[in-house]
N, C-alpha and C positions, 0 to 999 in steps of 0.2 A: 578466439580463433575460430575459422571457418569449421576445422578440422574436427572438433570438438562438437560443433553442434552438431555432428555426423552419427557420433559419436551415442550407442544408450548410458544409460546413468551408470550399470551396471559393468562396463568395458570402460567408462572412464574412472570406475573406483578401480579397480582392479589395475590399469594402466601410473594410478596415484599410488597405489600399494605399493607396487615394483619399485617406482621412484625413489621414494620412502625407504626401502629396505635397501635399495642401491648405494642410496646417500646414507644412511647411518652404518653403512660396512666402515666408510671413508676411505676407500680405496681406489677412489674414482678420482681422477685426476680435473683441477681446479675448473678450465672452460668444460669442460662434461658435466662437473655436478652443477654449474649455474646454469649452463642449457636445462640440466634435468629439472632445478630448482625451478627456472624459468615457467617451464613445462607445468609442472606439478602446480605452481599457482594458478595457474589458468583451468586446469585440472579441475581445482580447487574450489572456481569463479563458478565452473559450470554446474558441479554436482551438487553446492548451496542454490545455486539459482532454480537447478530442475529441481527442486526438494521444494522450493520454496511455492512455485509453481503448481506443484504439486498438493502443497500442504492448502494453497490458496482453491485450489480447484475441490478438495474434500472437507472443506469447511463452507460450502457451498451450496443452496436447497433452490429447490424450485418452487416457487407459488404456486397455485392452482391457475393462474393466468400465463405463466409460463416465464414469468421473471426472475432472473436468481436476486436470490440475496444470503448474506452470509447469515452461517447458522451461527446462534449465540445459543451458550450454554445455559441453563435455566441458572440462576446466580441464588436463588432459593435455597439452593439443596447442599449447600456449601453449611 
């Protein structure tokens, strides 16, 4: 959803919280908790994605020429 990539990581967890604690009161009546459901998977979509994003972007180095490439872990030291 549009809405969402608006959206920091940080106001879409906390928007997923709510959800979440909404929906396990169970007090929420049937089309509400699937809108909520609805909601919250997308919710869901975004905060793995920017994580992912994220994780992709700090595992990430620059060459002395100015190219990235992904950092590897020295597998030696295991």
């Amino acid at each position: 959803m549009s809405t969402e990539k608006k959206l920091k990581f940080e106001e879409a967890m906390q928007q997923l919280e709510e959800i979440v604690t909404n929906l396990e009161r169970g007090d929420v009546p049937l089309e509400e908790a699937l809108d909520q459901f609805q909601k919250g998977v997308s919710l869901s979509k975004f905060c793995k994605e920017t994580l992912q994003n994220a994780e992709q972007t700090l595992t990430k180095i620059v060459d002395e020429n100015g190219n990235e490439k992904l950092f590897e872990e020295n597998s030696e030291l295991d």
